[in-house]
SERO-4910 file (N, C-alpha, C, O; in steps of 0.05 Angstrom, whole numbers):
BEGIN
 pado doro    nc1    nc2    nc3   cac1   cac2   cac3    cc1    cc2    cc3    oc1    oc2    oc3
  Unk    A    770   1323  -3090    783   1320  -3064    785   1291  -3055    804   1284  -3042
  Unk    A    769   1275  -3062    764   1245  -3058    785   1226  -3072    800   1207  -3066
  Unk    A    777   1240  -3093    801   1229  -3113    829   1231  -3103    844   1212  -3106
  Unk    A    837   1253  -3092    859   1256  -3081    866   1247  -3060    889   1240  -3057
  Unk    A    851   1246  -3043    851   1228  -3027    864   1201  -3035    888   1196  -3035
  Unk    A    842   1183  -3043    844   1162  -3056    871   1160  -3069    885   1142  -3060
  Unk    A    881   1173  -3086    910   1175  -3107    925   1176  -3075    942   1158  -3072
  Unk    A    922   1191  -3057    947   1190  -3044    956   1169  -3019    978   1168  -3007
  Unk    A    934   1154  -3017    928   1127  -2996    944   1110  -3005    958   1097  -2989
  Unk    A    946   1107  -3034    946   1088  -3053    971   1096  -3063    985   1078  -3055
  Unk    A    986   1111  -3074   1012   1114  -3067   1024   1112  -3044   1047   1108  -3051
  Unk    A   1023   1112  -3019   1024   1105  -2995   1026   1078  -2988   1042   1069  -2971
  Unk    A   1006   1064  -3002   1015   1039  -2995   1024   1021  -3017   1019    997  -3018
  Unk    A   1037   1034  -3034   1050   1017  -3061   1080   1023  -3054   1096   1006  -3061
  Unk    A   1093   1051  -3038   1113   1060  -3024   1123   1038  -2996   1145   1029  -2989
  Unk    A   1103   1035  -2988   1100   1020  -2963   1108    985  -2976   1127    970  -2970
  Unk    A   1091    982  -2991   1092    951  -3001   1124    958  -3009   1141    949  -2995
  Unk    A   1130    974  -3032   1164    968  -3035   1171    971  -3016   1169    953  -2999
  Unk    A   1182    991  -3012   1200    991  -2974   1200    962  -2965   1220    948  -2965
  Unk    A   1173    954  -2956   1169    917  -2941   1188    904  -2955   1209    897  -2944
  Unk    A   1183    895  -2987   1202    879  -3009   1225    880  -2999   1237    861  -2990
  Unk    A   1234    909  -3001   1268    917  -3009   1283    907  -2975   1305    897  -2970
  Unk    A   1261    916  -2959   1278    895  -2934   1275    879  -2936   1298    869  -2935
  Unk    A   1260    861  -2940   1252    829  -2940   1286    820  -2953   1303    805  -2942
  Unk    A   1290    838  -2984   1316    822  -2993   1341    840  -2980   1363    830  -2983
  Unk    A   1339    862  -2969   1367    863  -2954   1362    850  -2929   1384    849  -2917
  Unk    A   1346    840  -2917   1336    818  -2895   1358    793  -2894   1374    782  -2879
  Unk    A   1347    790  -2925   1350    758  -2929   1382    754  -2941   1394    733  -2943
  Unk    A   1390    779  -2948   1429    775  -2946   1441    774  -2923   1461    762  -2914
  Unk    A   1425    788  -2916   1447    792  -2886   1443    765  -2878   1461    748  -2880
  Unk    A   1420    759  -2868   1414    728  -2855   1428    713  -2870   1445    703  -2855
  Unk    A   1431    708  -2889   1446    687  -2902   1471    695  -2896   1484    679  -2883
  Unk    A   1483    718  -2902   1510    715  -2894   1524    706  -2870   1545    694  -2870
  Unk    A   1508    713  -2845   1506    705  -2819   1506    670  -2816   1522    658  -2802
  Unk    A   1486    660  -2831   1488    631  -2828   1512    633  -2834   1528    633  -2815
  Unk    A   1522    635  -2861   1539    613  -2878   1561    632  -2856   1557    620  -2834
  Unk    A   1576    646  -2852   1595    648  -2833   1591    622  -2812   1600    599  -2815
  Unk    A   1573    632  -2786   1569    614  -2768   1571    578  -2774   1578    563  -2755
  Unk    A   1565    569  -2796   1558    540  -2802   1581    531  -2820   1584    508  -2829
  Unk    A   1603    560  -2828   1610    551  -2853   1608    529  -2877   1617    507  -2884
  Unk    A   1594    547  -2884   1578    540  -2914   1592    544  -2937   1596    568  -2937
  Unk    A   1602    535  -2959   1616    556  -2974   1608    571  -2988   1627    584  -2998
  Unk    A   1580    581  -2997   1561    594  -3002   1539    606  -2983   1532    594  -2963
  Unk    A   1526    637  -2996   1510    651  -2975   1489    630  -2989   1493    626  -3013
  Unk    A   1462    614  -2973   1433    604  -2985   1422    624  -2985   1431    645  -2975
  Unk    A   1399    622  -2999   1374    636  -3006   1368    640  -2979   1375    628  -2958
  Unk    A   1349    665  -2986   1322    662  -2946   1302    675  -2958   1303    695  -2973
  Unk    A   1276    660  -2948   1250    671  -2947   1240    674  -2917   1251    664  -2898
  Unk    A   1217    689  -2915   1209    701  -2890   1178    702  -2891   1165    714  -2908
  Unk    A   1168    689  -2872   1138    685  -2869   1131    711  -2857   1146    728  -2848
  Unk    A   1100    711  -2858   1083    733  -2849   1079    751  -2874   1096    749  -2892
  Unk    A   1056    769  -2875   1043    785  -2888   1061    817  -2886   1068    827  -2907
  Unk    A   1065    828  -2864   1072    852  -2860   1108    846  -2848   1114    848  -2824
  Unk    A   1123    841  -2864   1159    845  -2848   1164    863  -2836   1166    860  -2812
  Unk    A   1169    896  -2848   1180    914  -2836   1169    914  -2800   1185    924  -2785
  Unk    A   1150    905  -2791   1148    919  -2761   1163    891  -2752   1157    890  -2728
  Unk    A   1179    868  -2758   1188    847  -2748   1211    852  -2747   1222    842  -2727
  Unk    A   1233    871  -2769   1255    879  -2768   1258    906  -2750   1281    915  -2747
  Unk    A   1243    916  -2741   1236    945  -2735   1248    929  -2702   1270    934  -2693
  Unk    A   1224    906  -2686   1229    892  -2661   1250    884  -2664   1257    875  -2642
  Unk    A   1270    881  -2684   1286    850  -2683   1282    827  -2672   1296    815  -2656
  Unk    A   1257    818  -2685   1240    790  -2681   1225    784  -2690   1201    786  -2684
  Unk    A   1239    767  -2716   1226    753  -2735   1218    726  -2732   1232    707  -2724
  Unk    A   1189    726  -2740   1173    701  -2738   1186    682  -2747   1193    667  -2728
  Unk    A   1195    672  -2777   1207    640  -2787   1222    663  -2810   1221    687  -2816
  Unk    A   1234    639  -2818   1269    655  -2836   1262    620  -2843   1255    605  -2825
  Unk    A   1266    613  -2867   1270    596  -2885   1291    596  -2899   1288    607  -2920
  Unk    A   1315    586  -2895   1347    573  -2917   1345    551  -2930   1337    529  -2923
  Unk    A   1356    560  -2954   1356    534  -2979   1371    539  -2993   1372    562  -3002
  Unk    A   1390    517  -3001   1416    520  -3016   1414    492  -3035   1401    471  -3030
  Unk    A   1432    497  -3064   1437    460  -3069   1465    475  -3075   1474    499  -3076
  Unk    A   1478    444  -3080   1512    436  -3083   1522    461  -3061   1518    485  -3063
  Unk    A   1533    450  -3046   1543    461  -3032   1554    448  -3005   1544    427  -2998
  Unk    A   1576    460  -2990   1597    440  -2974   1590    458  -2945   1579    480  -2947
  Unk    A   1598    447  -2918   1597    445  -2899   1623    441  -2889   1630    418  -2895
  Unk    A   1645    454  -2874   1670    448  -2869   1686    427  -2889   1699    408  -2882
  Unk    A   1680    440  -2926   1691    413  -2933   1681    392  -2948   1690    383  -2968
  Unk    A   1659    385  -2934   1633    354  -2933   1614    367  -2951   1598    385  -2944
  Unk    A   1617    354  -2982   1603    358  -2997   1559    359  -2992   1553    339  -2980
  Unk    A   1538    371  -2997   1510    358  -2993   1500    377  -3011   1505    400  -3016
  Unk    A   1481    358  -3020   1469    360  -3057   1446    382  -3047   1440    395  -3067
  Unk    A   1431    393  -3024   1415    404  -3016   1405    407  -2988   1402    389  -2971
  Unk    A   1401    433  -2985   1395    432  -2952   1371    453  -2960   1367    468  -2979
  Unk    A   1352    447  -2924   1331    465  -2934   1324    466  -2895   1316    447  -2882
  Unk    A   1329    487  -2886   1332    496  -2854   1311    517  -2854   1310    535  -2871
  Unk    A   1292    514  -2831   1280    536  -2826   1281    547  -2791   1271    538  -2770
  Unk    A   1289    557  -2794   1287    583  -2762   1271    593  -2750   1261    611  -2764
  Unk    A   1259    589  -2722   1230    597  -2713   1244    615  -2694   1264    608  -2681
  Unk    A   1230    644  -2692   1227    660  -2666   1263    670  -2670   1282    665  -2654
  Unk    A   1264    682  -2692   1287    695  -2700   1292    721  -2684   1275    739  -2685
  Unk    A   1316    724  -2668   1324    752  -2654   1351    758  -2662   1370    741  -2661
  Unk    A   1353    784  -2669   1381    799  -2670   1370    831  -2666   1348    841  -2659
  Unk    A   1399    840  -2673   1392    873  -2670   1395    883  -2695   1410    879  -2714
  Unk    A   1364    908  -2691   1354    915  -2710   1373    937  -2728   1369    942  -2751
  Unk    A   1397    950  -2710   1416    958  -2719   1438    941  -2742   1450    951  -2761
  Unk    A   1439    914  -2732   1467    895  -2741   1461    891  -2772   1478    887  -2790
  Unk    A   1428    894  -2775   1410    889  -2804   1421    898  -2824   1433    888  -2844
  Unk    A   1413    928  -2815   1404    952  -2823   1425    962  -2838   1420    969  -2861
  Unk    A   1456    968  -2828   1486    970  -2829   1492    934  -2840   1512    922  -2832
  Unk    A   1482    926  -2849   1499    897  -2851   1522    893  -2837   1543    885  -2848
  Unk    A   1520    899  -2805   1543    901  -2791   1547    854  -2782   1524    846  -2777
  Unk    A   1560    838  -2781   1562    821  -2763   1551    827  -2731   1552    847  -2717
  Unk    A   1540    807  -2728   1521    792  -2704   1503    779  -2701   1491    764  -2717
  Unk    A   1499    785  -2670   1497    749  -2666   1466    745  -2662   1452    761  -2649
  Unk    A   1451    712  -2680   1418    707  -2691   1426    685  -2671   1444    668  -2667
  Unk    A   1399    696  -2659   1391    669  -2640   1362    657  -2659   1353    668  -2679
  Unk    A   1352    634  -2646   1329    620  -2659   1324    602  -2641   1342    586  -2635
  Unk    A   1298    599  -2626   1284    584  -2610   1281    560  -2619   1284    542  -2603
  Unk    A   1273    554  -2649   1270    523  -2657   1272    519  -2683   1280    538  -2697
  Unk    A   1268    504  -2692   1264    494  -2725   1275    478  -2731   1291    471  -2714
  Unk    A   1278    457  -2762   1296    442  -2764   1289    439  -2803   1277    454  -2818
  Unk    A   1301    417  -2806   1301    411  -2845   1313    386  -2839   1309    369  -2822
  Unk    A   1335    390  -2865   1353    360  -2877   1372    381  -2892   1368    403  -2903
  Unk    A   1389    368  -2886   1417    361  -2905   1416    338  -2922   1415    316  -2911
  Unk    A   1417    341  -2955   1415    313  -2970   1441    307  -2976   1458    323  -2970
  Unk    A   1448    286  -2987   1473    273  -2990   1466    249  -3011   1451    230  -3006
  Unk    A   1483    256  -3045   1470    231  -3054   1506    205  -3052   1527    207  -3040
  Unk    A   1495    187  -3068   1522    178  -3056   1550    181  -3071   1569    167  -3064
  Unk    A   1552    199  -3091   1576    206  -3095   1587    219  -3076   1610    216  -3068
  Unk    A   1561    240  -3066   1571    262  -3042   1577    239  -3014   1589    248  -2994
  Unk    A   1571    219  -3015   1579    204  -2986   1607    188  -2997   1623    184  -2978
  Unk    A   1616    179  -3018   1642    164  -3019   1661    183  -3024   1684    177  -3025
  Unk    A   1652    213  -3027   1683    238  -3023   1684    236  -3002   1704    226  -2992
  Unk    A   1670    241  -2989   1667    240  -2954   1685    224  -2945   1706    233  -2936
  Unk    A   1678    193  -2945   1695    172  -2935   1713    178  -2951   1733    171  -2938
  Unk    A   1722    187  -2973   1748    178  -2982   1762    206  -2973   1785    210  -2982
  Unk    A   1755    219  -2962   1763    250  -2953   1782    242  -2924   1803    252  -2916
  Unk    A   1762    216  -2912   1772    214  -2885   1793    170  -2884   1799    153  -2868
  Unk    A   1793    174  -2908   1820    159  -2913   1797    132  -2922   1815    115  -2922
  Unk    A   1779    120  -2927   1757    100  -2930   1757     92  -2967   1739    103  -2980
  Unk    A   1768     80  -2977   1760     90  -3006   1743     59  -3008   1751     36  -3007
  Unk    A   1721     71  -3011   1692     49  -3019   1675     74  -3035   1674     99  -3035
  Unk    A   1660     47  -3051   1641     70  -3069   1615     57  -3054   1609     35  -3047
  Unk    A   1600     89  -3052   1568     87  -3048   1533     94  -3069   1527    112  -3086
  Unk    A   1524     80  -3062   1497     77  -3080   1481     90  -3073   1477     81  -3051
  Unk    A   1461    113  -3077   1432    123  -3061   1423    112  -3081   1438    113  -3100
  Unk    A   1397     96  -3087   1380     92  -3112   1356     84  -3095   1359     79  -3071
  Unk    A   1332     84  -3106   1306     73  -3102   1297     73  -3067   1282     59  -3055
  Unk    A   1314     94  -3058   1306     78  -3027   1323     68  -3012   1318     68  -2988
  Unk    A   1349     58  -3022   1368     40  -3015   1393     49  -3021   1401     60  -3041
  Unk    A   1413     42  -2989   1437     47  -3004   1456     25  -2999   1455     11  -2978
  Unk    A   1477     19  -3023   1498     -7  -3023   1524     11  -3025   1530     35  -3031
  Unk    A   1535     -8  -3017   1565     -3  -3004   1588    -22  -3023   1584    -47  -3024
  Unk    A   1609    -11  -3037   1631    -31  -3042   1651    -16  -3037   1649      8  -3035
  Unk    A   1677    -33  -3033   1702    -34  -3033   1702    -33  -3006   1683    -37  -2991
  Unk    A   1725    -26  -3000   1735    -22  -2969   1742    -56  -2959   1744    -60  -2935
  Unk    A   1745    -80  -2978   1751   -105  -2966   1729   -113  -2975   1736   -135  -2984
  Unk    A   1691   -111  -2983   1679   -114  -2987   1675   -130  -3013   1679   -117  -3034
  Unk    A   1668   -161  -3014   1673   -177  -3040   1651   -169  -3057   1648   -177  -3080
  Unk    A   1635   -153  -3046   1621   -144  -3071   1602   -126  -3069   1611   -109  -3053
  Unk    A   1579   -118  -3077   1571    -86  -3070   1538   -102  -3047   1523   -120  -3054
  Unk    A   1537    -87  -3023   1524    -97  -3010   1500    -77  -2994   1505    -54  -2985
  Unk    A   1483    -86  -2992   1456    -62  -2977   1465    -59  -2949   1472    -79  -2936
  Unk    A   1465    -32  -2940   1470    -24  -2921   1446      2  -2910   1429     15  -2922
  Unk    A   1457      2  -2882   1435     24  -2864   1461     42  -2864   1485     40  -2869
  Unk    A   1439     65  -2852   1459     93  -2843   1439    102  -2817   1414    101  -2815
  Unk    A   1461    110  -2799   1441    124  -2778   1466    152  -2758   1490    150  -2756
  Unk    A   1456    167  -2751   1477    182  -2731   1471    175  -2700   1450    173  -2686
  Unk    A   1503    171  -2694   1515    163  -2680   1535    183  -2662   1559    179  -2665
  Unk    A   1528    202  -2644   1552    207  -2626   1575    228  -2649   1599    227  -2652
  Unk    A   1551    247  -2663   1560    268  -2678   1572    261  -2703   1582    279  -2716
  Unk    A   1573    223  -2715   1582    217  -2733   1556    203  -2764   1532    207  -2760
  Unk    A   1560    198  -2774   1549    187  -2797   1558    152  -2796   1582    147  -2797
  Unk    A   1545    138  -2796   1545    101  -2786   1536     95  -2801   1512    100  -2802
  Unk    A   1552     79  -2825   1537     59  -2840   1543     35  -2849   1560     33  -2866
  Unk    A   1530     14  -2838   1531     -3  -2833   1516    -31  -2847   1491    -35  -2845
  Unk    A   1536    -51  -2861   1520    -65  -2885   1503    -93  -2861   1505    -99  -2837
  Unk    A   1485   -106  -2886   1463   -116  -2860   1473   -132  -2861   1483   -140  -2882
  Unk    A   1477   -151  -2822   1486   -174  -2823   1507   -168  -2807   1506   -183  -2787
  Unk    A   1527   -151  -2807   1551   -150  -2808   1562   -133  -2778   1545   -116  -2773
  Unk    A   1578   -133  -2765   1586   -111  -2746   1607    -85  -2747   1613    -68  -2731
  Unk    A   1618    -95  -2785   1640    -76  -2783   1613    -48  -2798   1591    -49  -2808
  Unk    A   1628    -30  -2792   1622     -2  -2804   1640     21  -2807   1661     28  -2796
  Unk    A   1618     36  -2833   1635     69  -2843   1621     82  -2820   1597     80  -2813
  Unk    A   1647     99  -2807   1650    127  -2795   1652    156  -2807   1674    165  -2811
  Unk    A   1629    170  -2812   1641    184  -2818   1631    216  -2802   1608    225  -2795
  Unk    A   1655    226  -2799   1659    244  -2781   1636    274  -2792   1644    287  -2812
  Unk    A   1609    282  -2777   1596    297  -2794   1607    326  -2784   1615    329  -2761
  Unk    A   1607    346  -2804   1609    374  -2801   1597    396  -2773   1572    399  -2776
  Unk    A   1602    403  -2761   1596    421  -2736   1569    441  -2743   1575    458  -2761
  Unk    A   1553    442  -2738   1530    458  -2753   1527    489  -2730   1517    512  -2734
  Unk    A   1538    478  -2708   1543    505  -2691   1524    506  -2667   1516    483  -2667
  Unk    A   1514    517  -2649   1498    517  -2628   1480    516  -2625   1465    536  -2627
  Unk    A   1473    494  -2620   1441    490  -2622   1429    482  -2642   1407    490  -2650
  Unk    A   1438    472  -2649   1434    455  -2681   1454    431  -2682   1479    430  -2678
  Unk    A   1432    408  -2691   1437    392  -2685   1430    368  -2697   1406    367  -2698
  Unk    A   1444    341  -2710   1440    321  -2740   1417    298  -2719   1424    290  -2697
  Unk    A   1397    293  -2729   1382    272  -2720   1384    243  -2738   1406    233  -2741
  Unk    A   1362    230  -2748   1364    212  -2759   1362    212  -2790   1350    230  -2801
  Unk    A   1374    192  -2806   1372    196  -2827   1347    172  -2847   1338    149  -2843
  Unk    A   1343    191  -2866   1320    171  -2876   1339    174  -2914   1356    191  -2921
  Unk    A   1329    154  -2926   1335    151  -2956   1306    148  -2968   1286    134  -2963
  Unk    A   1316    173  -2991   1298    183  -3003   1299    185  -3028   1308    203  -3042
  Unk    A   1286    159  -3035   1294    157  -3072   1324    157  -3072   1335    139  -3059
  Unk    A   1343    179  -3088   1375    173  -3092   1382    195  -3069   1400    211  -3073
  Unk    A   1371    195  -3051   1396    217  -3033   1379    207  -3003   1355    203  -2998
  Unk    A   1403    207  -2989   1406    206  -2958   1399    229  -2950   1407    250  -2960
  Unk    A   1385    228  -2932   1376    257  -2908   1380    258  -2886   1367    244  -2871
  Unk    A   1398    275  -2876   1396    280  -2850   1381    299  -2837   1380    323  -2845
  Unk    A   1367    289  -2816   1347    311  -2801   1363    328  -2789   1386    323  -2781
  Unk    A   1348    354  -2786   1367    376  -2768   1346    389  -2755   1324    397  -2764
  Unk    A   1358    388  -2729   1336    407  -2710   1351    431  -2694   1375    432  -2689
  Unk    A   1331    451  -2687   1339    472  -2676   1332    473  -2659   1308    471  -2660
  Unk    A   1341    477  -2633   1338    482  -2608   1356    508  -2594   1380    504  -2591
  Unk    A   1344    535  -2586   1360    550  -2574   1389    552  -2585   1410    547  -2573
  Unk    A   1384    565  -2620   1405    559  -2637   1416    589  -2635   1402    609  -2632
  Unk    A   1440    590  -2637   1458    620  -2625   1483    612  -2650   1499    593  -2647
  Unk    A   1482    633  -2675   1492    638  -2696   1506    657  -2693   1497    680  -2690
  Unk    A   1538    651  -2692   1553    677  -2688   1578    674  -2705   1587    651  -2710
  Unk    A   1591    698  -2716   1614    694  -2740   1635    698  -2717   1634    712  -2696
  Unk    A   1656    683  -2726   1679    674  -2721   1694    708  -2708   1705    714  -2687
  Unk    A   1690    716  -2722   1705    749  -2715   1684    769  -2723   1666    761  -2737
  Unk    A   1684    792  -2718   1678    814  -2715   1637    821  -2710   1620    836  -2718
  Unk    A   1640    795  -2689   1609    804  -2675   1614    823  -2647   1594    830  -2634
***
């Protein structure tokens, strides 16, 4: 009788543990599809999901953190070698999931980077009429052409929803116009990192919605 017991607890919660999994990854399509609509992405990213027990988080429609990570992949267009976004205090409806119907993910906070090495920054400028070639290496990035007598160290910083970079010394600078990431999300500062540029991204009261049929 014990035994049976036991045998049937334990099937119970190996039933239970799958069930948890198999949402976790129909979780984590839908979420992704949802970003990459809303941010247009040209790809769905990966998603992972913190906490021990999921199913009672999709059950509320309110999930603790949702983790996105993508490489090679574009943004309206604007090539970036890797992005890695995480989402705090995730809400939708527990219906929209479930049906992989479209609608709309809010998120209280979070943030990552968007990387950019510098091939991915001279399509850019040369996307938006600029043709100079750019360097990420060691930490540092240099700048040629564009009138430039020769290849020169430059900063990058955001500026008024754009990408600024600017060689030292000098007052002229590249503009370049950055991608719309959507509501409540938002490009901070950038740091260089070994061969790729980063931009910070933060989340604030971020509201993810597809273009049509939410």
């Amino acid at each position: 009788m014990i035994r049976r017991l036991v045998g049937t607890l334990v099937a119970l919660v190996l039933i239970a543990a799958g069930l948890d999994y198999g949402l976790r990854v129909w979780a984590g399509f839908w979420l992704g599809d949802r970003v990459q609509e809303a941010l247009h992405l040209s790809k769905r990213p990966s998603v992972s999901f913190g906490g021990l027990l999921f199913t009672p988080q999709v059950a509320r429609g309110h999930i603790d953190s949702a983790t996105l990570e993508e490489d090679a992949f574009k943004v309206h267009g604007v090539a970036f070698t890797h992005a890695r976004l995480t989402l705090d205090d995730v809400k939708f409806q527990t219906g929209k999931l479930l049906l992989h119907h479209r609608g709309v993910v809010t998120a209280t906070s979070g943030g990552g980077v968007l990387a950019m090495t510098g091939a991915d920054l001279a399509r850019a400028f040369k996307r938006e009429g600029q043709d100079v070639s750019v360097t990420v290496a060691r930490g540092h990035i240099r700048v040629s052409g564009g009138g430039l007598p020769q290849a020169v160290r430059a900063e990058a910083a955001v500026q008024n929803g754009a990408l600024v970079v600017r060689s030292a010394g000098s007052r002229a600078a590249l503009r370049l116009a950055l991608p719309p990431l959507g509501r409540g999300i938002a490009y901070g500062h950038v740091s260089v990192v070994g061969d790729q540029a980063e931009l910070d991204v933060t989340v604030r009261n971020a509201r993810l919605r597809a273009l049509v049929g939410s």
